[in-house]
C-alpha positions, 0 to 999 in steps of 0.5 A: 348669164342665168341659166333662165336666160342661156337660150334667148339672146336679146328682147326681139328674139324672145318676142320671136319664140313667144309668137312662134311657140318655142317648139319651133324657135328653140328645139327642146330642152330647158332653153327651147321650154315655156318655163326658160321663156318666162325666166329670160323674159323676166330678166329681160324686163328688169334690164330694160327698165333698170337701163330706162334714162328718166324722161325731161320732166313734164310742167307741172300743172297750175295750182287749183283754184280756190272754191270760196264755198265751205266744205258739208259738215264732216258727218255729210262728208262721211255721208258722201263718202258712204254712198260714192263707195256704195254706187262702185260696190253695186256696179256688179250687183244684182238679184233680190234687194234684200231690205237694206237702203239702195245707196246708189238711188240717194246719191242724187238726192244727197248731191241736190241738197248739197247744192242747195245748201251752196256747199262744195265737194270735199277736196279729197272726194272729187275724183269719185265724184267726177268717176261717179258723174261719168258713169251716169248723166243724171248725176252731172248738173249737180255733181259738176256743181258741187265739184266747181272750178276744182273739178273743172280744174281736174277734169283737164287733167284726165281724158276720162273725165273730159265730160266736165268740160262740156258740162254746160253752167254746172261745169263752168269757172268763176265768171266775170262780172256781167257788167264787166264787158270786156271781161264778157267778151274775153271769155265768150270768145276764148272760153270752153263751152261750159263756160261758155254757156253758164256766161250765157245763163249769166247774162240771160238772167241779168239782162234778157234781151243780152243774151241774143246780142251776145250770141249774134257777135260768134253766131255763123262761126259756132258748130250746129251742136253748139247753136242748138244748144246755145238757142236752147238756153233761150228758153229761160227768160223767153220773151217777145224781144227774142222775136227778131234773132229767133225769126231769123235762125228760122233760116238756119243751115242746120234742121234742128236749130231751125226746128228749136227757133220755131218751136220757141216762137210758137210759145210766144203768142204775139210773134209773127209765126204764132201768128202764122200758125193761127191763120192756118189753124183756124182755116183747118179747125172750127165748129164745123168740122175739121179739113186738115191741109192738102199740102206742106208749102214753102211757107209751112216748111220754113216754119218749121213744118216737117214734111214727112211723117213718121211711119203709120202717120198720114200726112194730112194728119201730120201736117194737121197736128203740127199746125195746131200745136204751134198756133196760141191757144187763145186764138181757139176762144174767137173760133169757137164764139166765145166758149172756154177751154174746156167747153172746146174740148168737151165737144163732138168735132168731127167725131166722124171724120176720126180728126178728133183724136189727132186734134185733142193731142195737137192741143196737149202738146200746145198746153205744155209748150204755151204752159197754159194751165187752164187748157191743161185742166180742161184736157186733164178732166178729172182724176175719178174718170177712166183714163181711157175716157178722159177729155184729151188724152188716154196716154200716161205720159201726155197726161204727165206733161199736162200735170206738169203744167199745174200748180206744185198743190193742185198737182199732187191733189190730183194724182192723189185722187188719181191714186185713189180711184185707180191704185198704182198700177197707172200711176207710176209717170203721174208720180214722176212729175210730182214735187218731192217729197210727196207729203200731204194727201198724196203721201196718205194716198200712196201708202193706203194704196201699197197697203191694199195691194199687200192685203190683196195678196198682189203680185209684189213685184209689179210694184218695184217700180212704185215702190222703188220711187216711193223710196226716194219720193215719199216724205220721211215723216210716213216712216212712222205710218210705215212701221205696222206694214213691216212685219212679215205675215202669212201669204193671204189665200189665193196670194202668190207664193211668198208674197208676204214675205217680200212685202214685209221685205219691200216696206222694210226697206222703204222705211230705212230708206226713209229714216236715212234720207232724213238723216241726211237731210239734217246732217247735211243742215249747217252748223248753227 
């Protein structure tokens, strides 16, 4: 026996003197010591597993399936392989930037090129890109893309990734052929939810009206998280043949499938709910005033009314705003004897009542779910007026919404002008919903207005958040534009210390940034 182990009999007894100190189990000496503990535990320990009988192998898994779709060039492979490295370095990291390209924010925008190029993910590559999906949501539709039916394949194989098989189309397996009813069936019955649900967008997109039908034959089996979901593809496609199934899940035993049903229905102007909701409307809203309801009825609630406010809310106004955001717009032009969107918003109604603004939001919300882009522009108003002044609404992030509603050109046209006339400090969610990348005037618009700041001596740090967009947005071609705003310079009288300098920092890196997203771009080009 060792000298290390003369002291300790077996294994439960050296669990024994490590619980219990072994000043109490041992009473002094080599064999009572912390050291002989250590000594006999590693004996111990060797003994165990040189004495382990080998476990009755488990079945081996099935092969991967094929991915038919080819692999990026091989300098888009390294590319990847770069910026998957680059989002485990940053994990810990923090402080200054410094004035090199922040990998982690290009690796969306390298996944959705990708993707668009119909490439796969390099074998090799996968667990990375499965890791790197799991610590951020807003990487999974394209990531679980890319990964394909391998990565499903592997995402069965490890519990950290179980993500993947919930991931909805982007996670799916091959599907059958929609034409293929058996074939449909099958897998709508036994598939896993991902799969289930990129069959449903199959079906949708071949045949609308396909996809109730589908949906009614599991419907009062499926778990209310699943219904939402699946009502929620509807979305894509939306149309009056829907009507029936929606009205119905107006019924539903769950508060947010009914909610999501009628919330649908209302972006179909002819159904019977938007009908509904017009008949309420127009008794509540005219050139005469506003009388908001006195009460929620049993009718309001099954069409998807809530009841009660949320707090700060009076329930008048409530149950007002909710009314008017689910019934058509074009109902409003009769009402008003024959004026126009914005000739509607543009008057005083009950200014004195203090309705207007609950009244002008209601038809935000409306011009964004009815997507009616002629609402949008008269609620928008121009982009030279004082946000606090406009038409319908002074809050950002409605006006964003509105945005969204218009035309890719006439968007940008006018958060450049917005930019212009009120700088950036306002116009960070304006830009959000601007199509990448920001080319054109927008582009001119942005830089001329991080150029001003830096010349006013600004505080720099205000503008991360822009220019941190600016980095992933901005067309490439503006690097050039770019370049004279790198040097460093002496702070401007009145600046705040080192202001200069971080700028010159700050544009360095957006230029870099620049020149390796276009880089990426052409080596992610295939091969001619």
């Amino acid at each position: 026996m060792d000298k290390g182990d003369e002291g300790y009999g077996d294994w439960e007894e050296l669990v024994g003197a490590a619980l219990l100190g072994t000043d109490r189990r041992g009473g002094g000496g080599p064999t009572g010591s912390p050291e002989a503990l250590l000594d006999s535990a590693a004996v111990h320990a060797v003994r165990r597993r040189a004495g382990l009988r080998p476990a009755e192998a488990g079945p081996r898994p099935e092969p991967a399936p094929r991915d038919p779709r080819p692999a990026p060039p091989q300098a888009a492979r390294r590319r990847l392989a770069q910026l998957l490295a680059g989002r485990s370095s940053a994990a810990g990291g923090g402080g200054r930037r410094g004035a090199a390209p922040d990998l982690t924010e290009l690796l969306p925008q390298w996944l959705a090129a990708a993707r668009r190029h119909g490439y796969r993910s390099p074998a090799s590559l996968l667990p990375a890109l499965l890791d790197a999906a799991r610590a951020r949501t807003d990487l999974r539709p394209h990531a679980l893309a890319l990964a394909g039916v391998r990565g499903l394949w592997l995402a069965r194989l490890n519990p950290d990734w179980r993500f993947a098989l919930r991931g909805g189309a982007s996670g799916a397996g091959e599907l059958p052929d929609v034409t293929d009813r058996a074939g449909v069936e099958r897998l709508w019955q036994e598939g896993l939810f991902a799969e289930r649900v990129a069959l449903l967008g199959a079906v949708r997109a071949h045949e609308a009206a396909a996809a109730p039908r589908l949906l009614m034959t599991t419907w009062s089996t499926e778990r209310a998280e699943d219904r939402l979901m699946f009502l929620d593809s509807l979305r894509m496609g939306l149309s009056d043949e829907d009507e029936p199934f929606l009205e119905a899940a107006l019924g539903d035993r769950s508060r947010n499938v009914r909610a999501t049903a009628a919330e649908l229905l209302s972006a179909l102007p002819r159904s019977a709910l938007a009908g509904r909701m017009a008949e309420r409307a127009l008794a509540c809203v005219g050139p005469e005033g506003v009388t908001p309801p006195v009460e929620c009825d049993g009718g309001m609630l099954r069409d998807g009314v809530v009841k009660r406010p949320p707090a700060g809310r009076g329930e008048r106004a409530w149950w007002l705003g909710q009314l008017v955001e689910a019934a058509p717009l074009s109902c409003w032009r009769e009402r008003f004897r024959g004026l126009g969107p914005a000739e509607i918003v543009a008057l005083p109604i009950a200014e004195g009542e203090g309705w207007t603004e609950e009244l002008h939001a209601a038809w935000c919300r409306a011009a964004v779910r009815q997507r009616d882009a002629e609402w949008s522009r008269a609620l928008l108003g121009p982009a030279s007026a004082p946000p606090a002044a406009g038409p319908g609404t002074a809050s950002l992030a409605e006006r964003a919404k509105l945005l969204s509603i218009l035309p890719d050109g006439e968007r940008a046209e006018w958060v450049a002008e917005f930019v212009r006339a009120h700088g950036l400090s306002e116009a960070f969610q304006l830009l959000g919903v601007c199509v990448v990348p920001w080319a054109g005037a927008l582009g001119r618009a942005v830089v001329d207005a991080l150029d001003i700041a830096r010349e006013a001596g600004s505080y720099p740090w205000s503008f991360s958040g822009v220019m941190g967009l600016a980095e992933r947005c901005l067309d490439p071609a503006e690097a050039g534009r770019l370049e004279a705003l790198t040097a460093a310079a002496e702070d401007p009288q009145d600046a705040v210390p080192g202001a200069a300098a971080y700028w010159a920092e700050a544009f360095q890196r957006l230029v870099a940034t620049l020149r390796l997203r276009e880089a990426m771009l052409m080596e992610l080009a295939p091969p001619a």
